[in-house]
Backbone and ligand atoms as CSV (ligand in chain L), in Angstrom:
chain,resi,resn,atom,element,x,y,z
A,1,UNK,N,N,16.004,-5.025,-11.867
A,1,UNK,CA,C,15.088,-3.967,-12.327
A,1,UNK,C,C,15.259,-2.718,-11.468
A,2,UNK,N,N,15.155,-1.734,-12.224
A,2,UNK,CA,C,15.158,-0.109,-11.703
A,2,UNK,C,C,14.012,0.381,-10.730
A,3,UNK,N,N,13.433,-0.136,-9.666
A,3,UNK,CA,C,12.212,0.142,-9.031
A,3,UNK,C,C,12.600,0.296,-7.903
A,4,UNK,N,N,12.219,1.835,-7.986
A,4,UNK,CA,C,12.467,1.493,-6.172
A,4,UNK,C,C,11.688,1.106,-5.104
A,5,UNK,N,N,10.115,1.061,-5.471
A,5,UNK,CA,C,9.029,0.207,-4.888
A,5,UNK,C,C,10.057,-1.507,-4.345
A,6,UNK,N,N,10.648,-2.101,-5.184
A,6,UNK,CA,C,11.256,-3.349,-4.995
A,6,UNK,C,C,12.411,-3.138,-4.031
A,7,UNK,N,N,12.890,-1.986,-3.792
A,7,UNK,CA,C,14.600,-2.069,-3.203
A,7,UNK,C,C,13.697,-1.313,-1.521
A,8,UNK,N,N,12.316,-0.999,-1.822
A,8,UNK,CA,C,11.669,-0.089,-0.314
A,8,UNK,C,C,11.851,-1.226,0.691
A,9,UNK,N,N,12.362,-0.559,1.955
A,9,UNK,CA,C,12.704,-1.957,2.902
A,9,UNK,C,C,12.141,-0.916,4.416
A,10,UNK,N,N,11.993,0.629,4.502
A,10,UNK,CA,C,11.307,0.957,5.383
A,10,UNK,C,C,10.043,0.710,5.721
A,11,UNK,N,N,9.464,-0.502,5.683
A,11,UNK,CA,C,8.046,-0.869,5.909
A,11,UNK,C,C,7.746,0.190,7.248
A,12,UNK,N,N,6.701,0.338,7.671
A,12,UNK,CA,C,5.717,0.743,9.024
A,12,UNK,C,C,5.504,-0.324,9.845
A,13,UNK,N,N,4.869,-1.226,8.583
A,13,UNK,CA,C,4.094,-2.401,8.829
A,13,UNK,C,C,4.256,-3.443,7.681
A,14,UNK,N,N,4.581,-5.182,8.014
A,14,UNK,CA,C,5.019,-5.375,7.100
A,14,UNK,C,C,4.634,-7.072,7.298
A,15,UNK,N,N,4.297,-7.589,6.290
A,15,UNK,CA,C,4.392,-9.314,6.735
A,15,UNK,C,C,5.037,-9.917,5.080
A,16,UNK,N,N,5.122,-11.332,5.257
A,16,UNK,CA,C,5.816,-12.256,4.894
A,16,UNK,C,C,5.695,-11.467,3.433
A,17,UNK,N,N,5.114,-10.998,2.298
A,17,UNK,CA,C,4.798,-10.851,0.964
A,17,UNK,C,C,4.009,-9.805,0.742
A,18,UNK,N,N,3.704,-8.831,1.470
A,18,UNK,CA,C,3.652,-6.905,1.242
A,18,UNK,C,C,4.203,-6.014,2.174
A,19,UNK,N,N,4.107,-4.539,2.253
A,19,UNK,CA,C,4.545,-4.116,2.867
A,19,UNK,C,C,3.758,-2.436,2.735
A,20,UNK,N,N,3.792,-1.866,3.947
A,20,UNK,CA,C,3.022,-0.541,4.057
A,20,UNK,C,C,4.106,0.839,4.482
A,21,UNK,N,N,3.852,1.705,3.959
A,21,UNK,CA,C,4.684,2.749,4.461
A,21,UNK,C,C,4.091,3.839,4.091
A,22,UNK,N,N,4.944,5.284,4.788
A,22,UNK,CA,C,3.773,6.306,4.861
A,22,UNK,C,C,4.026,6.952,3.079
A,23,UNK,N,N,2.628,7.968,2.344
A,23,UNK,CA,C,3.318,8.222,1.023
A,23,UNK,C,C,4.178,9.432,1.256
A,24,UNK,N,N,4.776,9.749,0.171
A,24,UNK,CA,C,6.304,10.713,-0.116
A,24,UNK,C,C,5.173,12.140,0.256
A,25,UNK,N,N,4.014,11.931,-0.717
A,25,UNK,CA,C,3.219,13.232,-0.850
A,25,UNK,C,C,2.139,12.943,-0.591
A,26,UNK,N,N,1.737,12.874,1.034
A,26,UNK,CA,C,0.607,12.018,1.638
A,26,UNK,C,C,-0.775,13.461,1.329
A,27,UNK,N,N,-1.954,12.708,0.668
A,27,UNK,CA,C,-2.803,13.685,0.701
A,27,UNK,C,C,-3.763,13.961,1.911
A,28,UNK,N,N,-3.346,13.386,2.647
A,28,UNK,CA,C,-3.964,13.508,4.414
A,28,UNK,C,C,-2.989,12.639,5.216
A,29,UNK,N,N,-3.380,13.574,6.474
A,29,UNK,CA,C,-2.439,12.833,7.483
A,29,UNK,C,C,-3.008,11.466,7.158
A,30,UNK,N,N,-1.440,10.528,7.521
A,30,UNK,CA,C,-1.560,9.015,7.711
A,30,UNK,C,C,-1.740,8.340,6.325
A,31,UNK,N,N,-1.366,8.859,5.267
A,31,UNK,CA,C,-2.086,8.662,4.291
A,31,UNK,C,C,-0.878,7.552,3.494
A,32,UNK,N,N,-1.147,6.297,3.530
A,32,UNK,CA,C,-0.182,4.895,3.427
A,32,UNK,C,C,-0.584,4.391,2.017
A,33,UNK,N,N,1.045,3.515,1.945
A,33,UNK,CA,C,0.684,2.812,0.490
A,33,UNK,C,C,0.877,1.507,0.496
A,34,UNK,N,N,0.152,0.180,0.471
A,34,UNK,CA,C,0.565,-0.795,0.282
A,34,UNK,C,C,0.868,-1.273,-0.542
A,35,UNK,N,N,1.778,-2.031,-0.552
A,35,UNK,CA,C,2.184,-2.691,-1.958
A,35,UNK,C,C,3.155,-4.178,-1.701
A,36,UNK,N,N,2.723,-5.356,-2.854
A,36,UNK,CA,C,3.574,-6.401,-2.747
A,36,UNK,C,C,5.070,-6.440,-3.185
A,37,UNK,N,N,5.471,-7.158,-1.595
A,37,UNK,CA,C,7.065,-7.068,-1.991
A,37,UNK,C,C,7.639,-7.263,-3.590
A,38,UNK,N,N,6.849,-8.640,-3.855
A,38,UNK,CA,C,7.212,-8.617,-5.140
A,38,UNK,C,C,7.107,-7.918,-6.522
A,39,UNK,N,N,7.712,-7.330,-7.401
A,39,UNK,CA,C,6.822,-6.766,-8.507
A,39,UNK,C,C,5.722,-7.114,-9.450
A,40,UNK,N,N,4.834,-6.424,-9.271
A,40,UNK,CA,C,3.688,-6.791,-9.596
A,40,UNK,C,C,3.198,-5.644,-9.901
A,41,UNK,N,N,2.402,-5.644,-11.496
A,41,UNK,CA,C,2.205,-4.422,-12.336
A,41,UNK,C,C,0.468,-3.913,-12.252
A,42,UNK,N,N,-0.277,-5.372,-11.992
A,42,UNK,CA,C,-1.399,-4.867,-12.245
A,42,UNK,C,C,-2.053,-5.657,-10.922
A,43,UNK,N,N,-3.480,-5.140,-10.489
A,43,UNK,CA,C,-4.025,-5.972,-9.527
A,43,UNK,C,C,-4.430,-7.505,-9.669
A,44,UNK,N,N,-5.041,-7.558,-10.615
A,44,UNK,CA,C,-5.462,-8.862,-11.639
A,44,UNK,C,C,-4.172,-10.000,-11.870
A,45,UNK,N,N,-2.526,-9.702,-11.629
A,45,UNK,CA,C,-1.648,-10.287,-11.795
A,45,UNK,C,C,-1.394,-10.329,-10.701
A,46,UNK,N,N,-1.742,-10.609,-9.343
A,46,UNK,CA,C,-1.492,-10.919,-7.973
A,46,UNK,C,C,-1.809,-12.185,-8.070
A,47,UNK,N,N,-0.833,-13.324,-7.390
A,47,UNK,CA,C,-1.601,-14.144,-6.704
A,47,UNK,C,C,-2.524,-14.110,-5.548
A,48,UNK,N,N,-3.019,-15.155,-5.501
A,48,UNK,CA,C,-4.317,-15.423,-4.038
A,48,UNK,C,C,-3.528,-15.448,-2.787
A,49,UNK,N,N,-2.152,-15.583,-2.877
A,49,UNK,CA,C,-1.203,-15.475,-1.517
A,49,UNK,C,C,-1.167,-14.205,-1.551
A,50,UNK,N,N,-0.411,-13.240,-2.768
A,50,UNK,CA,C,-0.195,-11.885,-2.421
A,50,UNK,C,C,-1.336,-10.970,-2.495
A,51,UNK,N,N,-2.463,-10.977,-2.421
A,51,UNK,CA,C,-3.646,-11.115,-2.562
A,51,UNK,C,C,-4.187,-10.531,-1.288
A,52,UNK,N,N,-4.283,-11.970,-0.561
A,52,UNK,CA,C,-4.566,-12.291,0.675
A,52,UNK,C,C,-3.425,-11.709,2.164
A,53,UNK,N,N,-2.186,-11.627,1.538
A,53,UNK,CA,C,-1.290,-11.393,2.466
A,53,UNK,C,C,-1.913,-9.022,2.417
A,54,UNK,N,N,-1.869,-8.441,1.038
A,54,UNK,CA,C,-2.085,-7.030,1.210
A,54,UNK,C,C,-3.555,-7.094,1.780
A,55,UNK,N,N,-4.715,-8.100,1.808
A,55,UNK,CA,C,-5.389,-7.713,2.594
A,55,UNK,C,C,-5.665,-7.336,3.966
A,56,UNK,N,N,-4.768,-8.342,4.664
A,56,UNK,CA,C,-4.508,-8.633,5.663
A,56,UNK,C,C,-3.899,-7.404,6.143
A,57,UNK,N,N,-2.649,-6.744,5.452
A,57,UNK,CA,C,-1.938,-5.518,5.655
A,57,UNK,C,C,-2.980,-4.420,5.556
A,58,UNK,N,N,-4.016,-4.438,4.651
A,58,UNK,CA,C,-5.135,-3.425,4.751
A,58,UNK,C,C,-5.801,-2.973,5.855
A,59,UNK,N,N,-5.860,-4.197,6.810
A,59,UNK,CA,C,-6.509,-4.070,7.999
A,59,UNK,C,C,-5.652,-3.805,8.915
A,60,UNK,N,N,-4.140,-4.222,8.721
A,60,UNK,CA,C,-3.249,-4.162,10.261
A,60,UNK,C,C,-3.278,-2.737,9.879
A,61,UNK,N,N,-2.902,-2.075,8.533
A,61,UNK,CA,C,-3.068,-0.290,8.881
A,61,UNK,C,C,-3.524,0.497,8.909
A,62,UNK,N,N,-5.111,-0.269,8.696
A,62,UNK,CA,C,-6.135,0.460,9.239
A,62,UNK,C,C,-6.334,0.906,10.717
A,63,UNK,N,N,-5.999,-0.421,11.332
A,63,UNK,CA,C,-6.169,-0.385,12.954
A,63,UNK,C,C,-5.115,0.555,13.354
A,64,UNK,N,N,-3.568,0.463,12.787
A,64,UNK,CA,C,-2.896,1.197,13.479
A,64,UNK,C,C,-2.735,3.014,12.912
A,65,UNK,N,N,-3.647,2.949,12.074
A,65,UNK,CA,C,-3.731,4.149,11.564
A,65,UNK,C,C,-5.168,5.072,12.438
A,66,UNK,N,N,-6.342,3.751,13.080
A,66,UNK,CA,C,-7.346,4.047,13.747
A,66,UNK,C,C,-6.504,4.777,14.996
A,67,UNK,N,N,-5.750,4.284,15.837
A,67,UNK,CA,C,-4.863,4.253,17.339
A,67,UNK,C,C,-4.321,5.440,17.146
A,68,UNK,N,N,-3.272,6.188,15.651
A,68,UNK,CA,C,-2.418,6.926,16.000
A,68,UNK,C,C,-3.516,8.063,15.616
A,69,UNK,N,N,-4.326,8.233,14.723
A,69,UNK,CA,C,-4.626,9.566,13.792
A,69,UNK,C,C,-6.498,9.745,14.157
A,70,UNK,N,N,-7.303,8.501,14.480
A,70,UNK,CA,C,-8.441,8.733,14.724
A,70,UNK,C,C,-9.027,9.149,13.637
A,71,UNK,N,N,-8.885,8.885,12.050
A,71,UNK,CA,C,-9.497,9.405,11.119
A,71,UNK,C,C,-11.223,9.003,11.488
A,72,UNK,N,N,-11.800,9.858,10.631
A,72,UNK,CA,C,-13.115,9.544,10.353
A,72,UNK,C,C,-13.907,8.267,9.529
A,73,UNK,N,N,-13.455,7.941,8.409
A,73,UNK,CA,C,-13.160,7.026,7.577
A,73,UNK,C,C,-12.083,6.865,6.585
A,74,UNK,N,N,-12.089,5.775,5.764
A,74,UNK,CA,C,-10.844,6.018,4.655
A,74,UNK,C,C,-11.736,5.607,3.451
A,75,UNK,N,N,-10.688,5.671,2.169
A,75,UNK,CA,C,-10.812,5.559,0.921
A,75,UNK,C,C,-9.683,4.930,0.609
A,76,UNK,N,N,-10.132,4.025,-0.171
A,76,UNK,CA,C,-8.898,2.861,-0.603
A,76,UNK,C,C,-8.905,2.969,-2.241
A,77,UNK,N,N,-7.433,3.090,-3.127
A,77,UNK,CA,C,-7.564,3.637,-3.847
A,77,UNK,C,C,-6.920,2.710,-4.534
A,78,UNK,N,N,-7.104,1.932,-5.714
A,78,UNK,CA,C,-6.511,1.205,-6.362
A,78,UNK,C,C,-5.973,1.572,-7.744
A,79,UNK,N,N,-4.687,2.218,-8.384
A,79,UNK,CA,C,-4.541,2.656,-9.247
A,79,UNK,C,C,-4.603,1.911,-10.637
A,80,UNK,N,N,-5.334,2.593,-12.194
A,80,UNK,CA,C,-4.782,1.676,-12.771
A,80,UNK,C,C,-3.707,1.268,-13.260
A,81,UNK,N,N,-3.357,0.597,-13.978
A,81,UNK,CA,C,-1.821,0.081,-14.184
A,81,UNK,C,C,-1.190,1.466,-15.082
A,82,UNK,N,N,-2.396,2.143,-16.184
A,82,UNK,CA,C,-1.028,3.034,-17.062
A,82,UNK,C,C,-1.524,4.573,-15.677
A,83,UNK,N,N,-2.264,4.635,-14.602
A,83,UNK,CA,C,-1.468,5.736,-13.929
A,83,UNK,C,C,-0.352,5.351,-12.762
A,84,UNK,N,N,0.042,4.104,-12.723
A,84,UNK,CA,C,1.264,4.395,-12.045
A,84,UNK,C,C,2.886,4.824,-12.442
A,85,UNK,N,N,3.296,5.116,-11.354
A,85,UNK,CA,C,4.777,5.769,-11.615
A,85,UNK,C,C,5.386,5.264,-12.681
A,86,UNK,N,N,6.775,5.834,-13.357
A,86,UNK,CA,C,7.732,4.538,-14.363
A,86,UNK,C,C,7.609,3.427,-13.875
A,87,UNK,N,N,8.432,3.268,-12.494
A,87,UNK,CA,C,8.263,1.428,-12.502
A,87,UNK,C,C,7.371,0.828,-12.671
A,88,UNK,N,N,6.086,1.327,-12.482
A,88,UNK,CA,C,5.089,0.406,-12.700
A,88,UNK,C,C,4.593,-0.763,-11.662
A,89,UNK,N,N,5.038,-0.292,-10.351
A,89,UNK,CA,C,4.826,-1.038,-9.173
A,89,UNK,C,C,3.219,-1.027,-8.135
A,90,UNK,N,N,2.600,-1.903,-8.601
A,90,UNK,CA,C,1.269,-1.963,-8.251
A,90,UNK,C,C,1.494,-1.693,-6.706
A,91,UNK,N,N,0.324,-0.413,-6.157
A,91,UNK,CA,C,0.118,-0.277,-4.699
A,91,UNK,C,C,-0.999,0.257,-4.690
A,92,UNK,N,N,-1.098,0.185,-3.268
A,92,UNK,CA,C,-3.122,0.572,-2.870
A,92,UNK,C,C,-2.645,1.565,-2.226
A,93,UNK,N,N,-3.047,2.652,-2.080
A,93,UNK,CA,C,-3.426,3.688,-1.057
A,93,UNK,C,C,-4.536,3.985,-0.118
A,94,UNK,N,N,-3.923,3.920,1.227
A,94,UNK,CA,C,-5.355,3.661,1.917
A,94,UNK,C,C,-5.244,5.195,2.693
A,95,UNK,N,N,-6.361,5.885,2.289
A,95,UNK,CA,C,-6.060,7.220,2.505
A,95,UNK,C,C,-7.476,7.537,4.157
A,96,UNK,N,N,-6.717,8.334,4.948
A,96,UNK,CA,C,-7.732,8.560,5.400
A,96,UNK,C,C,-8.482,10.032,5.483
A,97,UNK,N,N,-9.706,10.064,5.644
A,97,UNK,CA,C,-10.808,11.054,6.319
A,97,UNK,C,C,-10.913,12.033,7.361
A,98,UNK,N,N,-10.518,12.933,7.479
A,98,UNK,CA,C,-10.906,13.605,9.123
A,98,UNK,C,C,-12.215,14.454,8.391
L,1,ZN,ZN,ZN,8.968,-3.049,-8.310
C-alpha cells in the first residue's frame, strides 16, 4: 500500500505497535502525531493491544513534550476517518497550549 504513515520509521518516540513524531505543519510548538504502526483507518478498528500500546505513547509524549517545551496544557485530537489524508492512516494529535 501507498502510505507513507506505514513506510514513517523517524519515530521521536516509539514502542513495540505505535509510533510518535513531530507534525509536517505543527500548529504549536511540539505539536506530535501518534499513530499505529500498523494501518489502521478508523479508531473503533484498533485493537485493545494497539489501543493500549498509543495510550501508553500518549503519555511517554506528553512527559517528554512536558521536559522540552513546558506547554500549559494540551488538546488531543482524534480525527474522523473521512478528514484524514488519502491514505487514510488513523493518528491522534496531541497538540500543545502555551
Ligand atoms: Zn498506513
Amino acid at each position: 500500500m501507498d502510505c507513507a504513515y506505514c513506510q514513517r520509521e523517524d519515530f521521536v518516540l516509539e514502542n513495540e505497535l505505535a509510533g510518535a513524531f513531530f507534525a509536517d505543519k505543527p500548529r504549536a510548538k511540539g505539536d506530535m502525531l501518534i499513530i499505529p504502526k500498523a494501518h489502521v483507518e478508523n479508531f473503533v478498528k484498533l485493537s485493545s493491544k494497539q489501543k493500549a500500546a498509543i495510550d501508553q505513547l500518549i503519555f511517554s509524549t506528553k512527559k517528554y513534550l512536558d521536559q522540552k517545551y513546558q506547554p500549559n496544557h494540551y488538546n488531543l485530537v482524534v480525527p474522523e476517518e473521512d478528514k484524514l489524508k488519502a491514505s487514510k492512516h488513523l493518528y491522534i494529535n496531541l497538540v500543545p497550549s502555551y
